[in-house]
C-alpha positions as CSV (number, residue, x, y, z in Angstrom):
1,X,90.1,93.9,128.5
2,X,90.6,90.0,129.2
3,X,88.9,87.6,130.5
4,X,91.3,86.0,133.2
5,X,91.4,82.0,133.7
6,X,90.2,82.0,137.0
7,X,87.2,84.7,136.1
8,X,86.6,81.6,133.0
9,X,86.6,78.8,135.3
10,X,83.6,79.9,137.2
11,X,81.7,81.4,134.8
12,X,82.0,78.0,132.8
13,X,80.8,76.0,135.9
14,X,78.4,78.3,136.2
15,X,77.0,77.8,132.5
16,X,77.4,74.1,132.8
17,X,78.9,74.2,129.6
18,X,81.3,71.7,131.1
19,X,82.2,70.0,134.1
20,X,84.8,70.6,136.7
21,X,87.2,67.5,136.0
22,X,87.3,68.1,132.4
23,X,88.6,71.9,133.3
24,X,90.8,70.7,136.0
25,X,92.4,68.0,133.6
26,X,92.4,70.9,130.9
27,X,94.5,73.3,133.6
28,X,96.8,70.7,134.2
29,X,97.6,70.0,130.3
30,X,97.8,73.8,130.0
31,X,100.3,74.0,132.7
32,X,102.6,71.3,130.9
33,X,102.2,73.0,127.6
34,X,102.2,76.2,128.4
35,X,98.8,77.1,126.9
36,X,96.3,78.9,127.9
37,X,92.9,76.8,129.5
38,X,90.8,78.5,126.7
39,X,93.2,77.4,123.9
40,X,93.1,73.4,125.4
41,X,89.6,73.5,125.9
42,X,89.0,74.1,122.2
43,X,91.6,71.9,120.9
44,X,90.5,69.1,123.1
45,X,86.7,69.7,122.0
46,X,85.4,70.3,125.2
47,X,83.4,73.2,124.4
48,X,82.1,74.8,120.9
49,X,84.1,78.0,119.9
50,X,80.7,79.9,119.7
51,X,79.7,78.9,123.4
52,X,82.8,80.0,124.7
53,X,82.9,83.5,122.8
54,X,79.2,84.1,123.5
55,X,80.1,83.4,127.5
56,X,83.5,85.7,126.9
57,X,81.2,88.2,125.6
58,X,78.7,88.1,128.9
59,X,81.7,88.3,131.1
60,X,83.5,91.3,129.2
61,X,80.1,93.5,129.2
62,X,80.4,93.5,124.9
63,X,77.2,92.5,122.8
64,X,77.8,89.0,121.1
65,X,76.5,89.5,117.4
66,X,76.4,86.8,114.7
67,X,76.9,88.0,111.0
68,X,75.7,84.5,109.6
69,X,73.3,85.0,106.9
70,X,72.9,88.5,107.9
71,X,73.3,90.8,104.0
72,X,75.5,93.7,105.4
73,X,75.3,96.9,103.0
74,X,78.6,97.3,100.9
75,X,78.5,101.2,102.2
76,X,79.0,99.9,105.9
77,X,81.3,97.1,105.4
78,X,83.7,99.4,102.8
79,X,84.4,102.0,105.6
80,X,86.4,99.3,106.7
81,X,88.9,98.3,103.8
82,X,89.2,94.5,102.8
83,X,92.8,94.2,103.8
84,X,92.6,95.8,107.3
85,X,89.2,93.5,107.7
86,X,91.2,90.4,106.9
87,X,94.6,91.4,108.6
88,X,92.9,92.3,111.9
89,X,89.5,90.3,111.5
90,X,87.1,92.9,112.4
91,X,84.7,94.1,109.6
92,X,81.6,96.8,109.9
93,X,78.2,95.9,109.9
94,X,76.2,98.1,110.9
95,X,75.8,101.9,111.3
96,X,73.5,104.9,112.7
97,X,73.8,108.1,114.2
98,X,77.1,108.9,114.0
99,X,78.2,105.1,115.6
100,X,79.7,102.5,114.0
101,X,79.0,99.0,115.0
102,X,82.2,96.6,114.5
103,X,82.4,93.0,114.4
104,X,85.8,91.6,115.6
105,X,87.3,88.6,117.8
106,X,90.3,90.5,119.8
107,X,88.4,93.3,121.6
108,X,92.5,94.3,122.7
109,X,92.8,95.3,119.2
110,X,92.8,98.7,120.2
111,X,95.3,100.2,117.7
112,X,92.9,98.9,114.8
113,X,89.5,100.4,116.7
114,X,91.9,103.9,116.4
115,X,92.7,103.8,113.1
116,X,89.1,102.9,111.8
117,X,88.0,106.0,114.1
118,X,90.4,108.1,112.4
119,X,89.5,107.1,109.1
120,X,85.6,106.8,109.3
121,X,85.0,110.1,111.5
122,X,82.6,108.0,113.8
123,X,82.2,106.8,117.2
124,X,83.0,103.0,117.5
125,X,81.3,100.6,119.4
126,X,83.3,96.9,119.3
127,X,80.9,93.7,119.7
128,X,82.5,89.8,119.8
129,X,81.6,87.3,117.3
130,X,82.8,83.9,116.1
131,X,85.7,83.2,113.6
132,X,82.7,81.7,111.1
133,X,81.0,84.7,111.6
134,X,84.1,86.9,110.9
135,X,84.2,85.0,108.0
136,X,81.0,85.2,106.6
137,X,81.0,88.8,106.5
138,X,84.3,88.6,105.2
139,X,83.4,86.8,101.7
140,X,80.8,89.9,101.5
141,X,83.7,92.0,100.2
142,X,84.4,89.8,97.2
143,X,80.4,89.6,96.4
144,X,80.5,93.2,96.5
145,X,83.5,94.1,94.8
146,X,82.3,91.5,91.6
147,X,78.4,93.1,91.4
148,X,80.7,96.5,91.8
149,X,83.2,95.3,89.0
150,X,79.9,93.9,86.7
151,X,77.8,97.2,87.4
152,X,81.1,99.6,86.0
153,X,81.8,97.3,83.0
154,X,77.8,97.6,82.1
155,X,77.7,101.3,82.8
156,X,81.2,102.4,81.4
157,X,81.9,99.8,78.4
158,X,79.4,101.5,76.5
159,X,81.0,105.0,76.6
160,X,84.5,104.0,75.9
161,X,85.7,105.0,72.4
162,X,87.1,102.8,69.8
163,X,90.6,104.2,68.6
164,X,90.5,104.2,64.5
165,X,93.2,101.9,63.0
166,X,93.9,104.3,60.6
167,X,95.5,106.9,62.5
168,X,99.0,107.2,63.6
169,X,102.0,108.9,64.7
170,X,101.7,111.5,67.2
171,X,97.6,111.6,67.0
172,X,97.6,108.0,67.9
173,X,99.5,108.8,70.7
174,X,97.2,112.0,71.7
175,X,94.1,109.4,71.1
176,X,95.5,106.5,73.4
177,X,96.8,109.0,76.1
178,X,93.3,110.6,76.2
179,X,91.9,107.0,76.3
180,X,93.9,106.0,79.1
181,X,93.2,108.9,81.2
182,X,89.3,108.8,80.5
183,X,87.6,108.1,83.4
184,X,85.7,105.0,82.2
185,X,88.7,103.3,81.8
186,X,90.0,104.5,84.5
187,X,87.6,103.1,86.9
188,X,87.5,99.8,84.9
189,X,91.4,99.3,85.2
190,X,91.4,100.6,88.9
191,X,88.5,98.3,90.1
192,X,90.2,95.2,87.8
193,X,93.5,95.8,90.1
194,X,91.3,95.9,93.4
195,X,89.4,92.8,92.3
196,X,92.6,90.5,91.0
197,X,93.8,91.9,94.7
198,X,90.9,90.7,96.7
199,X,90.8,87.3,94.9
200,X,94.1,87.0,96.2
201,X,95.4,86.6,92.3
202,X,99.5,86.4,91.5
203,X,99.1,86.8,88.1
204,X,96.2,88.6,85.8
205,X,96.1,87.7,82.1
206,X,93.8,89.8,79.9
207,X,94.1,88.1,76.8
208,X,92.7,90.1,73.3
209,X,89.9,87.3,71.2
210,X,88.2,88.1,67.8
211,X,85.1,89.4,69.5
212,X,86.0,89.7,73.5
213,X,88.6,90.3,76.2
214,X,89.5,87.4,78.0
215,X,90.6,87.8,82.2
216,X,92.2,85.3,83.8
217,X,93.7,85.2,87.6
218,X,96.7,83.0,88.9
219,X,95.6,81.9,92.4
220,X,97.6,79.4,94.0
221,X,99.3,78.4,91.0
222,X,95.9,77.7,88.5
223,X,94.5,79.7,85.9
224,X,91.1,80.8,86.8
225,X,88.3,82.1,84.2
226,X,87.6,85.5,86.0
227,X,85.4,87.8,83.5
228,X,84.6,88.2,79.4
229,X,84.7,92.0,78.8
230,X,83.5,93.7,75.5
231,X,86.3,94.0,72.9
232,X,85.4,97.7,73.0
233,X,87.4,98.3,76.3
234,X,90.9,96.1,75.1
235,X,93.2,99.5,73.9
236,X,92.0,101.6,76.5
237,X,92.6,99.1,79.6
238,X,96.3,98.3,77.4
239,X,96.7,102.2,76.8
240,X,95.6,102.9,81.2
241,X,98.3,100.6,82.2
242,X,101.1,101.1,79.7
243,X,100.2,105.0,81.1
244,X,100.8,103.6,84.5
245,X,104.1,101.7,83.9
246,X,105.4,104.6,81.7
247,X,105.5,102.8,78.2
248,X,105.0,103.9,74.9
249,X,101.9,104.3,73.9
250,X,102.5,104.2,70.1
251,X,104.2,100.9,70.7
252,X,102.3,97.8,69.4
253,X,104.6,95.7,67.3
254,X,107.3,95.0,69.9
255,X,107.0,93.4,73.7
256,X,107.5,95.9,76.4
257,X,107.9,95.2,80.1
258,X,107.6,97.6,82.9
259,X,106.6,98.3,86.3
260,X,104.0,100.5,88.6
261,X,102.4,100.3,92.2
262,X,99.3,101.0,94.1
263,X,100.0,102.5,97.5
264,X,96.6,102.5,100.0
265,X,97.1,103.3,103.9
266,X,96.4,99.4,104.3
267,X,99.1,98.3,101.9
268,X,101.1,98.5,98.8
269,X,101.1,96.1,95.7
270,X,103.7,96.1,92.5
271,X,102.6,95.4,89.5
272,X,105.2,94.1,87.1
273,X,103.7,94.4,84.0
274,X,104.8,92.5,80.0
275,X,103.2,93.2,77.2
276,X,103.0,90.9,74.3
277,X,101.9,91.8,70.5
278,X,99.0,88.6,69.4
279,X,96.9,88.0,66.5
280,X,94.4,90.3,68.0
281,X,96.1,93.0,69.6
282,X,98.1,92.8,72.6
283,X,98.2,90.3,75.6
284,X,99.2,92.2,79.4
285,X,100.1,89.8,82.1
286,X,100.7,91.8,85.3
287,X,102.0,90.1,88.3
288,X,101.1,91.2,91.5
289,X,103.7,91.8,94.1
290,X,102.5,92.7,97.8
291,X,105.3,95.0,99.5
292,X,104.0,95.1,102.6
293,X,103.5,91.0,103.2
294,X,104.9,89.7,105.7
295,X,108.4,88.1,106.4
296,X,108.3,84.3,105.8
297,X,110.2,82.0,108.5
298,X,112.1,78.6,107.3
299,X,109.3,77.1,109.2
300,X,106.4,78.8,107.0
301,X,107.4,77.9,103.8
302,X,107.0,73.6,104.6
303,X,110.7,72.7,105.5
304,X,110.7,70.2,107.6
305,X,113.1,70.2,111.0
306,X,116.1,68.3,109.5
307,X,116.3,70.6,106.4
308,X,116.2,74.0,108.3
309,X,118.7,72.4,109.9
310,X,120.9,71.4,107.0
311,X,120.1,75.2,105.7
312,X,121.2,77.0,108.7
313,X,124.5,74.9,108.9
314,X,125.4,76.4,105.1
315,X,124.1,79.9,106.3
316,X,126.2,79.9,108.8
317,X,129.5,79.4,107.4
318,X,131.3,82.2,105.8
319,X,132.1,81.5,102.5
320,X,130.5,78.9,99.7
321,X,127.0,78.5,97.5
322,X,123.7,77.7,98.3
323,X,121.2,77.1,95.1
324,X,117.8,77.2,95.0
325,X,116.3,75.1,91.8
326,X,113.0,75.1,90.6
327,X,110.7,76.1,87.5
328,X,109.7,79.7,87.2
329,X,106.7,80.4,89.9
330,X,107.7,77.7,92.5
331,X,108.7,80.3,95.2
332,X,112.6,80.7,94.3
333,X,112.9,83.8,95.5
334,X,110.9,83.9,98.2
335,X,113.0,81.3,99.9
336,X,116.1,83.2,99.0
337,X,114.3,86.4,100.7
338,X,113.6,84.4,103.4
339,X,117.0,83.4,104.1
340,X,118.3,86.6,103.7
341,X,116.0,88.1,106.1
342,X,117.4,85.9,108.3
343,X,120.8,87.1,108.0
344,X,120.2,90.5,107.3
345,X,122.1,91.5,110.4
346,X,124.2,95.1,110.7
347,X,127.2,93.3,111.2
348,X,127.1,92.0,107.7
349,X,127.0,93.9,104.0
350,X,124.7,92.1,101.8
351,X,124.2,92.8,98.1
352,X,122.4,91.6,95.2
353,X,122.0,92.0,91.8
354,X,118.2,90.7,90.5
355,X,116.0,90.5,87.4
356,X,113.4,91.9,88.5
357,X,114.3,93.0,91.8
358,X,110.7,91.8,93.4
359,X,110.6,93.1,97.1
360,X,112.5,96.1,98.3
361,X,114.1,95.2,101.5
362,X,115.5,97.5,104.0
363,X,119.4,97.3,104.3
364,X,120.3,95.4,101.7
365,X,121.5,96.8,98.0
366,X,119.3,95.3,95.5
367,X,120.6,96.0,91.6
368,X,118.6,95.0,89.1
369,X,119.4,93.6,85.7
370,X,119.1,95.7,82.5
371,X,120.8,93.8,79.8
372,X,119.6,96.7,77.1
373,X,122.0,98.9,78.6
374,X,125.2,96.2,78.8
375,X,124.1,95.8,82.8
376,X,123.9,92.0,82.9
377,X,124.0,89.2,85.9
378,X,127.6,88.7,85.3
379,X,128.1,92.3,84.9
380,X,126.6,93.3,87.9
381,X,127.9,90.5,90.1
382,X,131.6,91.6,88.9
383,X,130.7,95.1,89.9
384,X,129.2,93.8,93.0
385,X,132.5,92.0,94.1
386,X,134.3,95.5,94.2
387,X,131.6,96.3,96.8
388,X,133.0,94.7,99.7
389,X,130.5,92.4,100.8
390,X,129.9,89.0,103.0
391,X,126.8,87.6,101.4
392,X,126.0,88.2,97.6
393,X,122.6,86.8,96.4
394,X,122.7,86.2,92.0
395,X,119.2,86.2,91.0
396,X,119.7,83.3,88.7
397,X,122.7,81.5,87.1
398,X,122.0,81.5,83.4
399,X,125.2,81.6,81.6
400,X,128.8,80.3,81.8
401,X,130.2,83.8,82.8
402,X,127.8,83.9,85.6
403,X,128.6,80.2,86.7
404,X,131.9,80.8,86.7
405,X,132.3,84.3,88.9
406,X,129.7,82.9,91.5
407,X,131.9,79.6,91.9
408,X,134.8,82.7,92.0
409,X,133.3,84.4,94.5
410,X,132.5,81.6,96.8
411,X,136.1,80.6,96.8
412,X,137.4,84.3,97.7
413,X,135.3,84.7,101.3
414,X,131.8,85.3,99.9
415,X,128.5,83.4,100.5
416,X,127.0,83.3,97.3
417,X,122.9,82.4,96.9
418,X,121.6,82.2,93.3
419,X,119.0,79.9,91.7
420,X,118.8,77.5,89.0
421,X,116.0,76.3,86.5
422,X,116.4,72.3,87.0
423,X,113.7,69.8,87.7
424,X,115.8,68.2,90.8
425,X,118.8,69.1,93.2
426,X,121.1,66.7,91.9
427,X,120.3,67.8,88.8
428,X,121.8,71.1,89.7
429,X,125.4,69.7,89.7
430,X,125.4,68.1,86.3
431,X,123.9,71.5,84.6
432,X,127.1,73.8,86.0
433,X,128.9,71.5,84.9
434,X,127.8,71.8,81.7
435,X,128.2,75.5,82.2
436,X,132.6,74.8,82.1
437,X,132.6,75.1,86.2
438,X,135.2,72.7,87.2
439,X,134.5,69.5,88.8
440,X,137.4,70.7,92.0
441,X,136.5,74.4,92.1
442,X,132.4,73.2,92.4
443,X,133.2,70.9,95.5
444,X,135.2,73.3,97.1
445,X,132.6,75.8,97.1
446,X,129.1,74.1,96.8
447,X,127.4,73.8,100.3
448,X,124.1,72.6,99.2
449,X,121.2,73.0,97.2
450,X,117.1,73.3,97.8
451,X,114.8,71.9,95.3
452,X,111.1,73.1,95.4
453,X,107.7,73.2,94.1
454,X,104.5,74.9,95.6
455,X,101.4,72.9,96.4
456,X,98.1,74.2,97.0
457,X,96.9,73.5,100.9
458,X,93.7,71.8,101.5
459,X,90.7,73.5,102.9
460,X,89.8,73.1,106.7
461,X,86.7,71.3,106.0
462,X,88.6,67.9,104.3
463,X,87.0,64.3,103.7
464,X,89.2,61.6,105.5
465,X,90.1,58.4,103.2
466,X,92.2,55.4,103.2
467,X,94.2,54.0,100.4
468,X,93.0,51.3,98.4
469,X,94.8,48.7,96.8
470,X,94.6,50.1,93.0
471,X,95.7,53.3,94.8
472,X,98.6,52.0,96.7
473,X,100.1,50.2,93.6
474,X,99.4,53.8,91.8
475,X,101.7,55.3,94.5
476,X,103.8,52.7,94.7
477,X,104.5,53.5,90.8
478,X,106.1,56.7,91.8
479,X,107.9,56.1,95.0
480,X,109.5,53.4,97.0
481,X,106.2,52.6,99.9
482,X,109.0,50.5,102.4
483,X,111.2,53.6,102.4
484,X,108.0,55.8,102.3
485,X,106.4,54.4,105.4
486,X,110.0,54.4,107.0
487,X,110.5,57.8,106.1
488,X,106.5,58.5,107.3
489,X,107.3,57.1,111.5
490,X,110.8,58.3,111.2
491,X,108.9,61.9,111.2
492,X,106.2,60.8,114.0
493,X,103.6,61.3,111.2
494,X,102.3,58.1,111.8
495,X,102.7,55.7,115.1
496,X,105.4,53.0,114.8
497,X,103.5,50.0,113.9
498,X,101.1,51.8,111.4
499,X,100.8,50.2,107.9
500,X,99.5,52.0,104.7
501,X,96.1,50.6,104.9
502,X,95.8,52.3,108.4
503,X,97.3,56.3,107.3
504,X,94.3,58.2,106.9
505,X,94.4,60.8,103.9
506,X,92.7,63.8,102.8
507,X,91.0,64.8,99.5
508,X,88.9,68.0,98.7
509,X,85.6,68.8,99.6
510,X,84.1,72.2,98.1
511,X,82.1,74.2,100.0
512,X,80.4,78.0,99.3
513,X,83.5,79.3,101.0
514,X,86.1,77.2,99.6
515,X,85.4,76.2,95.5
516,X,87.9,74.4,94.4
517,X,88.6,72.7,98.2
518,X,92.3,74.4,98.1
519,X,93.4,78.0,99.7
520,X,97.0,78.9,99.4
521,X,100.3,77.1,99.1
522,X,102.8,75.5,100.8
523,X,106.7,74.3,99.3
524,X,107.7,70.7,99.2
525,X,111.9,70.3,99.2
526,X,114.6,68.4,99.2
527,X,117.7,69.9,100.7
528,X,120.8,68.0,99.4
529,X,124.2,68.8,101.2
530,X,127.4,68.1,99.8
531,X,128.8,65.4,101.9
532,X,132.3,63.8,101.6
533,X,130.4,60.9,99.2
534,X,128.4,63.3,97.0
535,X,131.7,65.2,96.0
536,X,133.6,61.9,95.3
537,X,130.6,61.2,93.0
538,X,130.7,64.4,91.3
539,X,134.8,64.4,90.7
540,X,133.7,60.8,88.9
541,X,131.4,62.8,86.8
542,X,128.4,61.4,88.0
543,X,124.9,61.3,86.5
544,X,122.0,63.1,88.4
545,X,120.3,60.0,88.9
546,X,123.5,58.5,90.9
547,X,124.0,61.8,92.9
548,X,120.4,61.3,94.3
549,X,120.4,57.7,95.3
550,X,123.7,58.4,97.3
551,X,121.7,62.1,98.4
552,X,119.0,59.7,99.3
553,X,121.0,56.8,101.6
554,X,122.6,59.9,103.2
555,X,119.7,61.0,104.8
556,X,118.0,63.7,101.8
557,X,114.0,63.5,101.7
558,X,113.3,64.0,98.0
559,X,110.5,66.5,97.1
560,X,108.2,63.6,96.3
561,X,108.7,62.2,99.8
562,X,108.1,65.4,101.6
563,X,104.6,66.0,99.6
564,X,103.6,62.3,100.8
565,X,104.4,63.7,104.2
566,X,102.2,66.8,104.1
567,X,99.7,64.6,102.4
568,X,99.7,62.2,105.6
569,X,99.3,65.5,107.7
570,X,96.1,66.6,105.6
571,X,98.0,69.4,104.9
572,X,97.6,68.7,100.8
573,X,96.4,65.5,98.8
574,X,98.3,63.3,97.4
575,X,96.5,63.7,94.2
576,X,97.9,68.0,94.2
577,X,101.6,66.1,95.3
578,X,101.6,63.8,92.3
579,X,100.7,66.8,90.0
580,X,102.9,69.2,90.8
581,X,105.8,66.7,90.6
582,X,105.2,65.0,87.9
583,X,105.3,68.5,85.6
């Protein structure tokens, strides 16, 4: 259930909504591009997504609806859950008689009209509406979900009891257990989870005051104030999840780290969960890990062409190191994962030993670190070695012993990945140095390394500027603008006689649906290959600072350059570029 080109043509001459050169030019550029007409007609401008979906509609026999402004009861809209809504962009509205009345812009989707007919036990009938619309109703499910969250806390807080301080021993622990398991707290922890979830949070902090309970969410790499809650509820939401990640309950004095996951027919989330002892009782930070996300390509994490390139000329040989470096949160792993998705092939045994171990992925033989028990990272990767494999990923390089048996196993047939915590890539070289790996044996076997930081992308709806003097010389501060603007029509960002008073950028603009004028992030990187004049350098013993100039006039694009690149593509400003790496 399409609507074919040629059936689109004539119903849009029909409407006119446009004439018949500008479709004939648009079939033409489809042709060459091999787009579709619809997909150049909206690109180009030539007619508003809502016309053309209202006339798609019309042709297709399905009611157009618009959600806009239109308050959809949280009953209706929950029978579909959030995640499928988002994933598939369809969401409930509306409901009677044993029919449910769904909102959605791929009326193929004919697997996801199934399940939702499975699930809800009703008769669905599909109607088309606009991305914006889609949207709109969209954002219902986090209005809903916080009045949801506020009513519980108001209704259960109250009812919660306070654990005496006088107790102990195995009482305590029959107190706290009960706690945790009362259904208050239940519902307050379980609806917490689902909220931090829906707000698309990496990290929730629920920090103990004098008189209150402090909850905070990581979203794209910021803290955000999410909710106060009433010191009553702080040991029963502490005693629910250290119930949930199997700790002890009796335990307040010492840190304690563990683990637990929320499986939902839509999706499953890991929670890795610390637990810190504070002045006033204990801090949990849980980070939120989603299983069921998506594979990442090279391209999807914001390398450019010429570093995937550089990357898949390491991955490809058969033996040597790649490092990732970066502080802890700037999507390490996730770049390893990526890469060893890529070459996750059956041809090929590929092991790794981890701390934590944070997605499970199919075919490869994840260990994970537990240095109580003697099971450390050089440990494991000397048990791993007796495993017979091709490709060995070290979760992170943080000792001599570790240096030395992945420079080891580089040289003996193995690709090695691991990661490093240093500010730069060149700075990589002069820290495993430090670490007694020998100048000879670390040229021999180090094929690159990837620097990165995350940035947070800028909203849709942007405001265009240029840069001002005082702004120029502010940039020019931080980064070499000849080079820069080289580097900028070098990448066909700009046209070849542009200047920098000419590069239009992009700053925030908040809207209703977009706060803070951000939404998600993107890596900036620098991808620095050991070429025949970076190993001379480092056999001199080299600073860092040398290593990257050289890096530099052989062709790397340092992680400062690359933001200024995204920034002159409006993907992020350069205000979130100069942030991030300057920290």
């Amino acid at each position: 259930m399409r609507v074919e080109p040629g059936q689109l043509k004539a119903f849009l001459l029909d409407s006119n909504l446009i004439n018949n050169d500008e479709i004939e030019e648009a079939e033409k550029k489809a042709e060459k591009t091999s787009k579709t007409l619809r997909e150049i007609l909206l690109n180009e401008g030539k007619i508003k997504e809502g016309d053309l979906i209202h006339l798609e509609a019309y042709i297709l026999g399905i009611p157009f609806v618009n959600l806009k402004n239109e308050k959809i009861d949280f009953s209706v809209l929950s029978v579909i859950p959030g995640p499928v809504a988002r994933t598939h962009n369809i969401v409930s509205f509306r409901a009677h008689d044993g029919v449910l009345e769904v909102a959605m812009l791929d009326p193929e989707d004919l697997e996801t009209i199934d399940f939702i007919k499975k699930k809800s036990n009703l008769k669905i009938l599909p109607r088309l509406t606009t991305p914006d619309s889609i949207k709109y109703a969209l954002s219902q499910y986090q209005r809903s979900l916080s009045a949801e969250f506020n009513d519980i806390i108001k209704k259960e807080s109250g009812s919660i009891k306070v654990i005496s301080e006088e107790i102990g021993g195995q009482e305590e622990v029959e107190e706290l257990k009960k706690l945790g398991e009362d259904m208050p707290v239940v519902r307050i922890v379980d609806t917490l989870l689902r909220h931090a979830i829906l707000e698309r949070g990496s990290d929730i902090h629920i920090e103990p005051a004098e008189k209150e309970v402090i909850v905070r969410y990581r979203i794209d790499g910021i803290l955000h104030d999410a909710m106060v809650l009433p010191k009553s509820v702080a040991d029963g939401i502490v005693a629910r999840i250290k119930i949930l990640s199997s700790l002890r309950l009796d335990e307040k004095r010492l840190p304690q780290d563990g683990r637990f996951k929320i499986e939902t027919p839509e999706e499953k989330v890991s929670f890795r969960v610390s637990i810190l002892p504070v002045y006033n009782g204990e801090k949990v930070v849980l980070r939120l890990l989603h299983e069921g996300a998506k594979g990442f390509s090279l391209e999807a994490l914001g390398l450019t062409e010429n570093q995937i390139d550089k990357i898949q000329k390491s991955m490809r040989r058969s033996n040597g190191m790649i490092l990732v470096t970066g502080p802890t949160g700037s999507g390490k792993t996730t770049t390893l994962y990526t890469v060893l998705d890529i070459l996750n092939k059956p041809g090929v045994n590929i092991s790794t030993v981890e701390d934590p171990i944070e997605y499970q992925m199919p075919r490869i033989n994840q260990s994970q670190v537990k240095p109580e028990i003697g099971f450390s990272f050089s440990n494991g990767l000397r048990s791993l070695l007796r495993q017979d494999p091709d490709i060995i990923m070290v979760g992170e390089i943080r000792d001599n012993e570790t240096a030395s048996l992945a420079v080891n196993a580089a040289l003996t047939g193995h690709l090695v990945f691991s990661t490093l915590h240093t500010n730069s890539a060149a700075g990589a070289i002069p820290r495993l140095l430090d670490m007694k790996v020998e100048p000879f044996l670390l040229v021999s076997t180090l094929n690159m390394i990837v620097a990165q930081r995350l940035v947070r992308r800028l909203c849709k709806t942007k405001e265009k500027y240029f840069l001002d003097k005082d702004q120029l010389k502010e940039l020019g501060g931080v980064v070499d603008l000849d080079r820069m603007l080289g580097i900028l029509k070098e990448q066909k960002v700009v046209e070849t006689g542009a200047s920098w008073e000419k590069i239009p950028f992009y700053k925030t603009k908040q809207t209703k649906d977009c706060p803070d004028g951000y939404f998600d992030r993107v890596g900036i990187h620098e991808a620095l290959e050991m070429t025949e004049t970076i190993k001379n350098l480092v056999m001199k013993d080299s600073s860092s600072d040398d290593i990257e100039k050289q890096a530099k006039k052989d062709g790397m694009i340092t992680m400062l350059e690359d933001g200024i690149i995204k920034a002159a593509q409006g993907v992020t400003s350069v205000e979130e570029v100069l942030r991030v790496t300057s920290e």
